[in-house]
N, C-alpha and C positions, 0 to 999 in steps of 0.2 A: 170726424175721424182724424185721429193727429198719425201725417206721414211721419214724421218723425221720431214714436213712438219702435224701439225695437223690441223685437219678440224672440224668444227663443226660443230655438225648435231642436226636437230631439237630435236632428241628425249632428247638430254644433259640436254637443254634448259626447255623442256617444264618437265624430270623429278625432275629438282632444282625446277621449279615453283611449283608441285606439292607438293613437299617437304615441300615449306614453305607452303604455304596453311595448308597441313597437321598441321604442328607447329602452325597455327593462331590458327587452329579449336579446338586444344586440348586444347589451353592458355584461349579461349575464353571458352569454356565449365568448368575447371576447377574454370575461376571467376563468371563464374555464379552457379556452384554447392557451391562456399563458400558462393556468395551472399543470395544464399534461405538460407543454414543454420544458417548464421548469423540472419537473417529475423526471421528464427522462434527462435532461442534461445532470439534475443528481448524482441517479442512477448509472449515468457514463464518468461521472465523475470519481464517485465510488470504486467505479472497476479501472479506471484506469490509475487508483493510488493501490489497490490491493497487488494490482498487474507490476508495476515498476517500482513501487516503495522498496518492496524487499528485494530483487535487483539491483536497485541502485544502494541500499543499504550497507548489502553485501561489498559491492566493488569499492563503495568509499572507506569500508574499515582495511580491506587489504592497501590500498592506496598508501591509507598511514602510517599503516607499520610496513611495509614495504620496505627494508633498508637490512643490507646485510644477512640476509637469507632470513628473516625475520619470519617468515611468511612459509606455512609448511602444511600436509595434510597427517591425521594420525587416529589411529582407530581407537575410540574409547567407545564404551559402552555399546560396543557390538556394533557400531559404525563407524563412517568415515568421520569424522570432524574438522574443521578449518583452526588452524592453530596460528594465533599471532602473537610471536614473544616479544617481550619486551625488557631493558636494562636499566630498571632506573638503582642507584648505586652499587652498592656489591650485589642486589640481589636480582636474579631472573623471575621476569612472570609471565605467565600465560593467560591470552583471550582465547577460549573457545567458542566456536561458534557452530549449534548443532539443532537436531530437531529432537523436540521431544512434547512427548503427547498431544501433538497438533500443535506445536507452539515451535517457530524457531527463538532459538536460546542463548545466552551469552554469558558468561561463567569467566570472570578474572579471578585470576590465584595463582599465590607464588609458585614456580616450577617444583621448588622441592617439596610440595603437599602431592602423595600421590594416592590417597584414596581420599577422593569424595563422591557425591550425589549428582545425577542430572537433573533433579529437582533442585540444588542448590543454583543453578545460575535464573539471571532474569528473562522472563519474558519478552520477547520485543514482539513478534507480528502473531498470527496465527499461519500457519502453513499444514498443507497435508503430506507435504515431505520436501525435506533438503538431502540435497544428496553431492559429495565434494570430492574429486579427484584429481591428482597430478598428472596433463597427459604428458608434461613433457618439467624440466628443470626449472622451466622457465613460462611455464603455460598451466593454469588451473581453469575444471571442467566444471561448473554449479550446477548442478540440474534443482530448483523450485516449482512446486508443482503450489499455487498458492490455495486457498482457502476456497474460492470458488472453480478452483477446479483449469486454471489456465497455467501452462506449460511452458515457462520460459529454462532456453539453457544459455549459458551464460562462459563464453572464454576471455577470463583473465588472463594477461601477458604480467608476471612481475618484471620487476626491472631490475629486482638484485638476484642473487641465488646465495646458498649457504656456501661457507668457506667453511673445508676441509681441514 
């Protein structure tokens, strides 16, 4: 009988098989704990550009046209609207900035065109309603109610006002 001789026995066998198993379950568990947290940090992601994109949207166009009362509210198509003129040589224009059909909307055109479409301006976000008023000369009111349903209201200070 050679000592030397090794034999192998079921249990070698079946405790390596166990082993890796072991090794699947834990690799597979760890890809799926990054997968959910990937999932939600997405999904926080998402809301938190739907939440403040068009917020911050809004404030950065009045910012620019800000100069010389540039920056005004006016009722078109049976709403308020956010009006920012602008002079480039002899002519005036206007940015409108409104909702329409779940979409807020941006519409440039010369001041002296005064019948168009709310369909003619472009799309920028989706929203379920914009809503714009002046509470004061110097103070604009935005109510955004966005797409998924969150409710930001938003007080603009301009820094010019119109000259009389």
């Amino acid at each position: 009988m050679d000592v030397n001789s090794k034999k192998s026995h079921v249990i070698d066998t079946m405790f390596v098989i166990c082993l890796m198993f072991l090794f699947v379950l834990c690799a597979v568990s760890v890809i799926g704990i990054g997968a959910s947290i990937y999932k939600k940090n997405v999904g926080q992601m998402a809301d938190n550009y739907s939440h403040r994109i068009t917020s911050a949207y809004v404030t950065e166009k009045v910012r620019q046209a800000d100069e010389n009362g540039a920056v005004f509210t006016k009722e078109l198509f049976g709403k308020n609207v956010l009006v920012l003129q602008e002079q480039q040589g002899n002519d005036l224009y206007d940015t409108y900035i409104y909702e329409y059909e779940g979409y807020l909307m941006e519409l440039y055109i010369r001041d002296s065109i005064k019948t168009f479409y709310p369909q003619s301006g472009q799309k920028i976000l989706k929203v379920n309603s914009f809503n714009v008023a002046e509470n004061t000369d110097s103070v604009l009111e935005v109510d955004i109610v966005t797409e998924d349903g969150n409710k930001n209201r938003l007080y603009i200070a301009k820094r010019s006002t119109r000259q009389q």
